[in-house]
C-alpha positions as CSV (number, residue, x, y, z in Angstrom):
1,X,0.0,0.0,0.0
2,X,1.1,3.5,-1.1
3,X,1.4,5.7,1.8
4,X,0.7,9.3,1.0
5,X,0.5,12.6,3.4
6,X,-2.9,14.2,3.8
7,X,-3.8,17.6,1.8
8,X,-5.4,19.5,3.8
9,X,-7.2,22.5,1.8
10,X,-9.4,25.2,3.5
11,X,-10.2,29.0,3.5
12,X,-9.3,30.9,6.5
13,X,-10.8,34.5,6.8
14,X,-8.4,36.9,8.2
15,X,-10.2,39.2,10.9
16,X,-9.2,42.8,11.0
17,X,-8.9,42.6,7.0
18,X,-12.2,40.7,6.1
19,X,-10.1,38.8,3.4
20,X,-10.5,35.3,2.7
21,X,-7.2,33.0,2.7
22,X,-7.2,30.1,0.4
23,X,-4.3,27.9,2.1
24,X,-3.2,24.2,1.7
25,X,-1.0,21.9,4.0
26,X,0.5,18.8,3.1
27,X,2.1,18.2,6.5
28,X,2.5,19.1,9.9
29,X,4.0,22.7,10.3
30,X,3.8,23.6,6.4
31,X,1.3,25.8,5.6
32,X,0.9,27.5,1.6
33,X,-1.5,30.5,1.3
34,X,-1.9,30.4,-2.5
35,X,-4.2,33.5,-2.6
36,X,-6.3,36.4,-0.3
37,X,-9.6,37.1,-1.6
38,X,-12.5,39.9,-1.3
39,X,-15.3,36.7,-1.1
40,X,-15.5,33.5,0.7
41,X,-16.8,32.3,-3.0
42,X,-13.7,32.8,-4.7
43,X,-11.4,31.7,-2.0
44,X,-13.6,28.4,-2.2
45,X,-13.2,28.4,-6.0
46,X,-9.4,28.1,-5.9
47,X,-9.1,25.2,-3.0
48,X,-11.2,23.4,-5.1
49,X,-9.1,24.2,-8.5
50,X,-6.0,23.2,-6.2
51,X,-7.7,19.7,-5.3
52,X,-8.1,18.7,-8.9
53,X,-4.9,19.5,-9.9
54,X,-3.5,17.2,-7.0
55,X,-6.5,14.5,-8.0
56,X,-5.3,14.9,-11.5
57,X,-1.8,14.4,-10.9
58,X,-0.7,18.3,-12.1
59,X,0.7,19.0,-8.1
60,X,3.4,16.6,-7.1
61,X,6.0,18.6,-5.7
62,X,6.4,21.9,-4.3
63,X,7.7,23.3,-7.4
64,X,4.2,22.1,-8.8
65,X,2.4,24.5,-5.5
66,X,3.7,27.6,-6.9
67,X,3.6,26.8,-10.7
68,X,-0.1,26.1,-9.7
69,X,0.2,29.7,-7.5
70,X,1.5,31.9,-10.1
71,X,-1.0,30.7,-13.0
72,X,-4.0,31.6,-11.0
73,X,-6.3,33.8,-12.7
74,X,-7.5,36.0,-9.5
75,X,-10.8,37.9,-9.6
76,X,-11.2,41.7,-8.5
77,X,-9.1,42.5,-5.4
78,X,-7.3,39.3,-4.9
79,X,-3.9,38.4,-4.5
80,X,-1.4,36.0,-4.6
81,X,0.1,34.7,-1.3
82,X,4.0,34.7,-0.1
83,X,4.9,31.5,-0.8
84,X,9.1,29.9,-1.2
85,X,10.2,26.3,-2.5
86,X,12.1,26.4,0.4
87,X,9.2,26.0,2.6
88,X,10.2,21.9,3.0
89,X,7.1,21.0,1.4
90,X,7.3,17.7,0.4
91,X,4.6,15.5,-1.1
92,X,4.0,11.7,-2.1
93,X,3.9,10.3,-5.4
């Protein structure tokens, strides 16, 4: 059996700014905020385009994270978050 680490992929709203984090974690202490957001909706919207593209096989490293990151096509206000390859992300095939 294949053992691979859990993806965890939510949206986190940010008090004090009202924005809307979209953020993944593949293990413990490794967090990725791939965008901020105006809208709960959209946040939603890109966890859920960052799901397939680990379902589909498109995210298998963390080279893949922020190649997925930096072709996002963000709506109104939003932003991309801070995110490094040298964040020790590290994902099963």
């Amino acid at each position: 059996m294949i053992h691979r680490n859990p993806i965890l992929a939510c949206v986190i709203k940010q008090y004090g700014t009202g924005l809307y984090r979209a953020c993944v974690s593949f293990n413990k202490g490794h967090t990725v905020f791939l965008s901020a957001h105006q809208d709960e909706e959209s946040a939603n919207e890109t966890v859920n385009r960052f799901q397939e593209a680990c379902r589909d096989g498109t995210i298998k490293t963390a080279e893949d994270v922020m190649s997925f990151a930096g072709s996002l096509d963000l709506k109104g206000g939003a932003d991309h978050g801070l995110f490094s390859c040298e964040s020790a992300l590290s994902l099963a095939a």
